[in-house]
N, C-alpha and C positions, 0 to 999 in steps of 0.2 A: 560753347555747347551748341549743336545744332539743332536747329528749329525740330521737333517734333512732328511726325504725322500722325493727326487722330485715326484711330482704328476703329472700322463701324462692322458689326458682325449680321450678316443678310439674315434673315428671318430663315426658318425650314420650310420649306415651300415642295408639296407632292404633286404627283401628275392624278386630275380627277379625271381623267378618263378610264374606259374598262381595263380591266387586268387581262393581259395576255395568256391566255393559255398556256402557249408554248414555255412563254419564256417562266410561268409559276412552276412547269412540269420539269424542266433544265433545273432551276434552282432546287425543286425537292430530291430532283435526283442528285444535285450535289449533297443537300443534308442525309441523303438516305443512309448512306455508309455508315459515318459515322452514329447513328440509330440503329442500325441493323448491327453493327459492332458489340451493343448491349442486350443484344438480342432480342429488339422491337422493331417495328416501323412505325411509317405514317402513310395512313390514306385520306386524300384528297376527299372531302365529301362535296365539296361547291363552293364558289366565289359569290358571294352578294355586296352590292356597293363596296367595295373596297376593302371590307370583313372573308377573310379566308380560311372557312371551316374545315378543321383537320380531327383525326382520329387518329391515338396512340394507340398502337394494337401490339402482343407478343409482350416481352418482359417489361416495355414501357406504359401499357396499356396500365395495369394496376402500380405502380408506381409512385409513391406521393412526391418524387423529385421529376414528376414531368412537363407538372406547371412550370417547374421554372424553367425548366430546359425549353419549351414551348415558346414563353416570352423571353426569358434572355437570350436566346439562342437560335428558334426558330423564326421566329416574326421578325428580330433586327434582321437576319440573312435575308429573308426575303422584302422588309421593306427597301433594305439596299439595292436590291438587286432586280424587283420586279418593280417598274412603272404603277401607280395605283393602290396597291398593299396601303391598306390605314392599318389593320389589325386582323389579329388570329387569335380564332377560338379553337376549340376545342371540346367537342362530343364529349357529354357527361355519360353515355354510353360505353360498360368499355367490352368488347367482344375477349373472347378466345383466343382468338387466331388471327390472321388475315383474310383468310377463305372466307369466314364468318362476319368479318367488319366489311367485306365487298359483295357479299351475295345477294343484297337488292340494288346494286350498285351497276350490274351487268358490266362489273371488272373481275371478277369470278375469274381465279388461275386454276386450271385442270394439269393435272401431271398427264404426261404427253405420254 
């Protein structure tokens, strides 16, 4: 029988530095679809220390399955994917619309 190699499993280890703008806004835009599919989204409210505040707004906004969609779903995508991500919350607020969850937000969509 051949000698064995012990297997050592590395710790999880995040990057503490800022979260990227760019690259947080690339990955919402990939979850958006599928949110917008159920006939909600998410708006960005702010990054703090590594904490990334979202708003379920539209069908997912009153929702009781958006917590989970939020953390099983949301925050693994993005702690994969963006440098920084510790965690995502989630505005106990829940608006209307989108118009409504962005309108002190100066992200305000005006039909053209």
């Amino acid at each position: 029988m051949p000698d064995s190699t012990p297997v050592t499993i590395a710790p999880s280890t995040f990057d503490d530095g800022p979260v990227d703008p760019d690259e947080l806004q690339e990955a919402l835009d990939y979850i958006r679809p599928a949110v917008q599919a159920d006939g909600g989204d998410i708006v960005l409210l702010g990054v703090e220390d590594g904490t990334v505040n979202l708003q379920m707004v539209g069908a997912c906004g009153g929702c009781p399955l958006s917590m989970m969609t939020l953390k099983a779903g949301i925050e693994r995508i993005l702690k994969d994917r963006v440098p920084g991500v510790r965690e995502v919350h989630a505005s106990s607020d829940t608006p209307g619309d989108l118009d409504e969850a962005t309108s002190g937000l100066g992200l305000g969509f005006s039909p053209a």
